[in-house]
N, C-alpha and C positions, 0 to 999 in steps of 0.2 A: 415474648423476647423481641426487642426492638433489632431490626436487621439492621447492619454494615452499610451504610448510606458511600458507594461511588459514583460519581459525576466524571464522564470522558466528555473528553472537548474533540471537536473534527472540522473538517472541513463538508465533508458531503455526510449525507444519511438515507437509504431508500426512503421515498422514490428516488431521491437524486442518482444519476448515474454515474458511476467510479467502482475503482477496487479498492479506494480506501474504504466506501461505504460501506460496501456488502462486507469487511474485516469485521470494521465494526458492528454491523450488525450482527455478525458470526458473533462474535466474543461475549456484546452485551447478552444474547443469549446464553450463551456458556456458562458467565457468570450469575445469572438469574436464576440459571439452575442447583447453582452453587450456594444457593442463598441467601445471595446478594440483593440490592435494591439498586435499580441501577436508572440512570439521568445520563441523557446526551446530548450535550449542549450544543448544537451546529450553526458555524457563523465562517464568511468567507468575506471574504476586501472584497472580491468580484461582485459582490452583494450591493455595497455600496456607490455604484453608476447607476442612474437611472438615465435614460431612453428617452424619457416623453416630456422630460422639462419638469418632472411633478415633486413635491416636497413632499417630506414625511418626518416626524417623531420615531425617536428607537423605540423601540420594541420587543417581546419575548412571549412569545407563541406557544402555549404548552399542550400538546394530547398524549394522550398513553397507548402505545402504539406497541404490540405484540407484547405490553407486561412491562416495555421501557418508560420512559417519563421523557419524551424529548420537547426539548425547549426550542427554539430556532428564531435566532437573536440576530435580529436588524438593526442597522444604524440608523439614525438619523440620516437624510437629505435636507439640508438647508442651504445650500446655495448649488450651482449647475458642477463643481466640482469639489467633492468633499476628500481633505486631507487625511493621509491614511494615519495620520495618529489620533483625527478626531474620530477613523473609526475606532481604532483599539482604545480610545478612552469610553465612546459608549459600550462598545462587551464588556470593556473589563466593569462598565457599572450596572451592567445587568447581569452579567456572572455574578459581580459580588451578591445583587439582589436575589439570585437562587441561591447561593447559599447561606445568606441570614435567613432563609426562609426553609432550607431541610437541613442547614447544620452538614456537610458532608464530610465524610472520613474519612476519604482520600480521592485526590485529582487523576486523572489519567489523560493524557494528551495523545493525538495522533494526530503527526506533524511537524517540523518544530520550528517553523518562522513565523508561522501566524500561528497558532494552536496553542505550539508550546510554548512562548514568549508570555501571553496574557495568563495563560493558567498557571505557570509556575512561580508568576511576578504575584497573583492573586493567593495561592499555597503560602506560598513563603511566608506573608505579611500575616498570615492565620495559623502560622504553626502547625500546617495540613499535609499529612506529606504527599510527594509527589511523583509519579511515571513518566516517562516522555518515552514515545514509543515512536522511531527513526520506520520510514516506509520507503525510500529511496530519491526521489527526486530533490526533497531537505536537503542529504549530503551529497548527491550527486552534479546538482546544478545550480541551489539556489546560494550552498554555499559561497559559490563564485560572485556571487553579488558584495562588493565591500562595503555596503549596505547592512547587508546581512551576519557578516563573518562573526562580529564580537556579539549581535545579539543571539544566535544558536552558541558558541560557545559560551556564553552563561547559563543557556538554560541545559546545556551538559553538564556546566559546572555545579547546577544547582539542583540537580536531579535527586531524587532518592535510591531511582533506580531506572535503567534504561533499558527497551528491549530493541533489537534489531531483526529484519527479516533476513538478511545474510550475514555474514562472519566480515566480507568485506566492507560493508558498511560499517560495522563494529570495529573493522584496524583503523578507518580512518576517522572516527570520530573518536577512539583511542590518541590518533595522533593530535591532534585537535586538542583536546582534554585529557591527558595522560591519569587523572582518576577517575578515566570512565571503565575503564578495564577491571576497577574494583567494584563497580555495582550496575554490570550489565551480565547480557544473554541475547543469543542470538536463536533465531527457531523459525522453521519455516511456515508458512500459511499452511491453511488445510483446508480439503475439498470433502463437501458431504457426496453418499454413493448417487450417483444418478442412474438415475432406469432410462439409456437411450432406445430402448427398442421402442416406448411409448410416443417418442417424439415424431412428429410426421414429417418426411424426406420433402425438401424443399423442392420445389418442381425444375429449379436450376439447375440442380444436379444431374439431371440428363442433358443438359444441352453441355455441356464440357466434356471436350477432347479429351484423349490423351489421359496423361498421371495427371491427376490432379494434385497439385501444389497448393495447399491454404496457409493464412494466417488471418489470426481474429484478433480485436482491440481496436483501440481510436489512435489510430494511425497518426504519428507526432514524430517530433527530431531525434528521440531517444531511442525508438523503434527499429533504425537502420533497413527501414523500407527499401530505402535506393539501391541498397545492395542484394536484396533479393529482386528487385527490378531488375538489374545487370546482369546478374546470375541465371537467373530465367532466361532471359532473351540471351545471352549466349547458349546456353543450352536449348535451346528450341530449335534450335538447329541442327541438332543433332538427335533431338529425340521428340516426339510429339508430346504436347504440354499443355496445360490450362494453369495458369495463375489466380486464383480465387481469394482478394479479401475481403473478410467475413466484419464488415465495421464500415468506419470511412474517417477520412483525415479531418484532424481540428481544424475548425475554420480560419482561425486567425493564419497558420501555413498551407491554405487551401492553394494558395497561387505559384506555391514553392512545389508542389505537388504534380499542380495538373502540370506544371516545365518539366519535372521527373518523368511523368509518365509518356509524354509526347517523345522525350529523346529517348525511353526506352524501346520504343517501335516492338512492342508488345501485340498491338494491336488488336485484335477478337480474342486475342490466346488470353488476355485480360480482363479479368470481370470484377467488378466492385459492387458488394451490395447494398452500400450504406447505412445506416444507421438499422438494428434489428433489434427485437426484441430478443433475450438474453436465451429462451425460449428457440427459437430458431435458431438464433447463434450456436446452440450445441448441437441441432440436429444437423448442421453441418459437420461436424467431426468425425464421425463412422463412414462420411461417407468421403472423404477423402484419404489420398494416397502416401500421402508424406505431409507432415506439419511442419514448417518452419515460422521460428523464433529467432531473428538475427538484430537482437536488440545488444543497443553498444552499453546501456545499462537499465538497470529494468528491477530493482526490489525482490520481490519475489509472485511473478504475474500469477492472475488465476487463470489468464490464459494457457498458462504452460498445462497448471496443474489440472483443468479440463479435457487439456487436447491428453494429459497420460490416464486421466478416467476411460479416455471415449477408446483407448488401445492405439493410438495416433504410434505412427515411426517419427520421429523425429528430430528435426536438426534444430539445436540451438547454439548459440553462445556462449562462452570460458566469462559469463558477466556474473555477479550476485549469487541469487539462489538458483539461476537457470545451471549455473558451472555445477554449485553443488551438488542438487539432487539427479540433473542426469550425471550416466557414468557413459566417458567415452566407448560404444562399443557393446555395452552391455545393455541398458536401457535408453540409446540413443547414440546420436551424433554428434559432438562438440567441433567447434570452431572458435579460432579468433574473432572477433568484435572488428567488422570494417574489411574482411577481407574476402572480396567478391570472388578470386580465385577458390577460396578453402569452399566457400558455401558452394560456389557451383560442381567441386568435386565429392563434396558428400551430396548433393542433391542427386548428383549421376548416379552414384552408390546406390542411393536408394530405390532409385528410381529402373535400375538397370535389374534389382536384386530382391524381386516378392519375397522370398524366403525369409533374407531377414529383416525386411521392414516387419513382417510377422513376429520377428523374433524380438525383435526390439520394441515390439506396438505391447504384444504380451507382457514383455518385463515392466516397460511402463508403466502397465495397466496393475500392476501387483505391488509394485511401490506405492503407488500413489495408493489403494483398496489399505495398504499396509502401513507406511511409516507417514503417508499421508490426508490418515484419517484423523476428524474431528477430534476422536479421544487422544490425541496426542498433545494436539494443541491446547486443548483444554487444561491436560497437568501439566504440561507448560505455562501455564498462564495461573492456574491455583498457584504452583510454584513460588511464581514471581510476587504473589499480591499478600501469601502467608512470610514472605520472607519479608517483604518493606513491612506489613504489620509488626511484625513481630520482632524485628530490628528496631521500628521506630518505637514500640514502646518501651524496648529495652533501652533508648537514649532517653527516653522522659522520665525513666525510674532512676538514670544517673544524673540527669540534670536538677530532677527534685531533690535529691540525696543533697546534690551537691550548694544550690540557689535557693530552693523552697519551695513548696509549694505554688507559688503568685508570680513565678520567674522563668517559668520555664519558655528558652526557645531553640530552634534546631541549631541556634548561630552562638548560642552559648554552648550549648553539647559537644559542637564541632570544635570552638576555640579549645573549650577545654581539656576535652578528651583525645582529639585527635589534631590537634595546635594549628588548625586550619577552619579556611571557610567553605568548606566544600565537603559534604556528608558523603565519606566514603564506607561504605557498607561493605564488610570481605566477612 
């Protein structure tokens, strides 16, 4: 029996570094197992700068890597600055080239300014239907590009189906595309169990003062880093502290950073580990006091969902899926987004009160074991790819009915049936 051929398009893929990648890679597994056939296409604009003056031919790179098919699709360089629509015309003609070559039965994008733009433009013109799956910084930042605006809203409009890691991401791309509310879902990421005891205590952990204070990720604008810098160092004054981040800032605001950090007169109380393997990065979590997350918007981080594996107390932010899944008080701390006062009074909280950072580190630790394990996401996700199947062949068997055999397309299905150009699925 020939398997269900899907193709996800991405920006990053292990080894690449990101939490799009390692999503991805979560799911293509997921679905592998679901027995699928699964291809992933990974191609980034960043891609196309080179460094050293040197030219190149596009290209499409294929190995089968844990059971997936990933392809990893370069642009051409032909002169010192390459146009970014000459990059999306070479993906889109080496996407097309994977798929006269395995035939695939549905597109899945993660992303949707570069991702989802070429694959849903590439679906479309193939009568292939198509996911675009929203991860946060799409609707939270790139939207604001008027660059951008009208091409992610088409590829909302021309979704088959859309998924969201928060609910808020889902009202505003609702507002955006008011027929996106008829064929999306919102669901949060999911962390498999880790065994911290196996991890070896990084030898920093002893030289830190006081409570220790962490946060982990690649510290960026979105983060609200400055405000637990503020936070901190007001409260250092009042209680002995160690600020520990577990990562280090993106380079390009490396200079916006080290200004933050000098006027926070943090000084020794401040430690930065830089860049660690993902490996280390966890064995840091047990061994701190209080986690904070005081990101102004943030998707649905795996950072959260680690530091509630590792039994972490922790404070986050009313943003995405950090508002959702903690509960104020129950499994943590919530605050405003941007406001150094709130964070530095639930830090004192915690900080003043072992009992229920335990109590909170515990509940944590039992959601995440519970509503944030893999099998959740998983039927979340069969969910979503039984329902565009089985939707879209219910439009093919009305458009045969209705054109022929030799006629059929999603854009005849939609005019006819539902007097529009936008396939709403309810």
């Amino acid at each position: 029996m020939t398997k269900t051929k899907i193709c996800i398009t991405t920006l990053e893929y292990p080894p690449d570094v990101g939490g799009v990648g390692e999503s991805v890679h979560r799911i293509a597994q997921m679905l592998i197992n679901s027995g699928y056939e699964i291809h992933v296409a990974v191609f980034r604009s960043k891609q196309r700068l080179v460094s050293d003056d040197s030219r190149r031919r596009s290209s499409c790179k294929t190995i089968l890597q844990d059971g997936v098919f990933v392809h990893r699709i370069k642009s051409a360089v032909r002169d010192e600055m390459q146009e970014i629509q000459d990059f999306f015309s070479d993906v889109y003609f080496q996407l097309k080239c994977l798929h006269q070559k395995y035939s695939f039965d549905l597109f899945h994008a993660f992303f949707m300014n570069e991702t989802g733009y070429v694959t849903t433009l590439l679906a479309k013109e193939n009568d292939v239907p198509v996911i675009n799956s929203v991860r946060g910084a799409d609707l939270h930042k790139h939207i604001f590009n008027p660059k951008n605006h009208a091409q992610i809203a088409w590829v909302l409009e021309n979704s088959n189906w859309v998924t969201f890691v928060s609910r808020e991401l889902q009202k505003r791309a609702s507002v955006i595309v008011p027929s996106v509310k008829l064929k999306s879902s919102a669901f949060w990421n999911s962390i498999a169990p880790i065994n911290f005891a196996k991890l070896l205590t990084p030898p920093l952990v002893r030289e830190l003062p006081g409570i220790v204070i962490g946060s982990s990720g690649r510290f960026r604008d979105k983060k609200g880093i400055e405000f637990l810098l503020d936070a901190c160092e007001e409260l250092s004054h009042e209680i002995d502290l160690s600020l520990l981040l577990i990562g280090d800032f993106v380079e390009k605001e490396r200079e916006y950073w080290q200004q933050q950090i000098k006027q926070c007169d943090l000084g020794s109380r401040l430690c930065i580990t830089g860049i660690t393997s993902r490996q280390e990065a966890l064995a840091y979590l047990p061994k701190l006091d209080i986690f904070a997350i005081p990101s102004l918007t943030d998707g649905c981080p795996n950072a959260l969902l680690e530091a509630m594996l590792a039994g972490c107390a922790i404070v986050g932010t009313k943003v995405d899926a950090i508002g959702e899944i903690l509960e104020d008080g129950v499994n943590g701390l919530l605050v405003n987004p941007g406001s150094t006062t709130e964070l530095k009074a639930a830090l004192r909280c915690l900080a003043t009160q072992p009992q229920l950072r335990q109590k909170l580190g515990a509940a944590a630790k039992t959601k995440a074991q519970q509503q944030l394990h893999p099998s959740v996401e998983h039927q979340n996700w069969i969910n979503v790819y039984q329902k565009v199947f089985t939707t879209w062949e219910y439009e093919k068997d009305i458009v045969h009915r209705l054109y022929g055999d030799n006629n059929f397309s999603a854009d005849n299905f939609n005019s006819t049936y539902f007097g529009t150009g936008a396939n709403q699925n309810q």
